[in-house]
N, C-alpha and C positions, 0 to 999 in steps of 0.2 A: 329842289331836288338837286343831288348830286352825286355825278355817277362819274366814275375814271376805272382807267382799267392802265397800269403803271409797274415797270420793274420796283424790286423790293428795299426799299432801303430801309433805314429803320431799327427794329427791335430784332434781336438776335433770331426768334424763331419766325423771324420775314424775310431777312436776309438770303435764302438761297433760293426762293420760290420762283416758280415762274409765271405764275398769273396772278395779280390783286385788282381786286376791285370794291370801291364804298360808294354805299348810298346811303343816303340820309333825307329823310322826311319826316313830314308831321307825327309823331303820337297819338293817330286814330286809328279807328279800326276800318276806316273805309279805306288808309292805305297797305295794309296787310295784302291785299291783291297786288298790289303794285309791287312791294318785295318779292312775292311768291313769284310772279313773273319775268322778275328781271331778274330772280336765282335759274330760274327754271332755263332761259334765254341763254343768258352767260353761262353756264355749267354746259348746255350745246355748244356751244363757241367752242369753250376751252376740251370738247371731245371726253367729257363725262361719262363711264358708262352708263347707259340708259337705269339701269337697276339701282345704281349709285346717284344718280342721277334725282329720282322716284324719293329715292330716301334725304337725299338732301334737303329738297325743294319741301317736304314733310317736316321734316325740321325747320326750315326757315319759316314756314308758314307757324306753325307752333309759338317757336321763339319771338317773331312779330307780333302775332295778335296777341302775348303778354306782353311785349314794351307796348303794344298801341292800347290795351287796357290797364296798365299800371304805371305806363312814363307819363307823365306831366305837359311836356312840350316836345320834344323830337325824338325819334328814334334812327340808330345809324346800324346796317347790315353790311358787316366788312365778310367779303368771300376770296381767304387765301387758300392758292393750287401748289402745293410745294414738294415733290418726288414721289407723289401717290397718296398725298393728305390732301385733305379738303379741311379747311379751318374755318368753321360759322360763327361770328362776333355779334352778338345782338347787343346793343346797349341803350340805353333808356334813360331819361330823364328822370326817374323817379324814386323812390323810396323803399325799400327792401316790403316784399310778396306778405302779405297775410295769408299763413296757412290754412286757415279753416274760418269760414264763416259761416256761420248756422242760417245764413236765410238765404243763404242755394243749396237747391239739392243737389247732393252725391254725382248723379250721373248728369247733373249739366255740368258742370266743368270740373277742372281739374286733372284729366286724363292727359293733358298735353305735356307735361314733363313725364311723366312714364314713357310716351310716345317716343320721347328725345332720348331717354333714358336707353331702350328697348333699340335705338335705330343708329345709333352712335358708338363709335367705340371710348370715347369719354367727354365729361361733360363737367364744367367747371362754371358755379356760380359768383361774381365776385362786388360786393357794394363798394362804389366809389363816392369819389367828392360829389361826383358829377351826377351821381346816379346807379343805376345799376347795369353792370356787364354781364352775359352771358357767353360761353365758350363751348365748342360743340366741335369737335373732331369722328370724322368721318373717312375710312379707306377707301382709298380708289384707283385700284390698279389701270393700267395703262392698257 
């Protein structure tokens, strides 16, 4: 695992922020708690509203247990704080999402990108070399 919490250098939309932070661990679902906690933690720290807060740590959790069910070998939870944005990076070792498969029912899964969908003010999915990124922008006034 790794965790830092570091001024922004980097890519354009990192450059003015004032709080980042990456973790990175395995690709299971027994570490989805461990994200969800240590968003939940750090988003205290950095003085999250509570409500804003509730919605993040929902989305991080979301976002995790699909890289720890469809990445391969690790997943990395990057949380930028940049003038009242909150930036959630989920990215995964694996392979682009099968939409539908007929041997789970309906209501066991799949509600979690609506979730993200619904809680976010935008959400960008994007298949890399590496794998698959996810991007989730969320408001959060001061």
């Amino acid at each position: 695992m790794f965790v830092t919490d570091f001024p922004c250098p980097g890519p354009p939309f990192l450059q003015r922020c004032r709080h980042q932070a990456l973790l990175t661990l395995p690709a299971q679902e027994a570490h989805v708690s461990a994200a969800r906690h240590f968003a939940a933690d750090l988003l205290e720290t950095w003085s999250v509203p509570e409500s804003e807060r509730d919605s993040a740590v929902l989305i991080v959790d979301e976002l995790a247990a699909n890289a720890a069910r469809y990445g391969r070998e690790r997943m990395t939870l990057l949380l930028v704080l940049d003038n009242g944005t909150l930036y959630i990076v989920v990215s995964d070792s694996g392979t682009a999402v099968e939409r539908s498969r007929p041997d789970i029912a309906p209501d066991e899964h799949g509600r979690g990108a609506g979730i993200v969908q619904h809680l976010a003010q935008s959400i960008e999915v994007h298949q890399t070399r590496r794998g698959r990124e996810v991007r989730a922008c969320l408001r959060c006034p001061a």
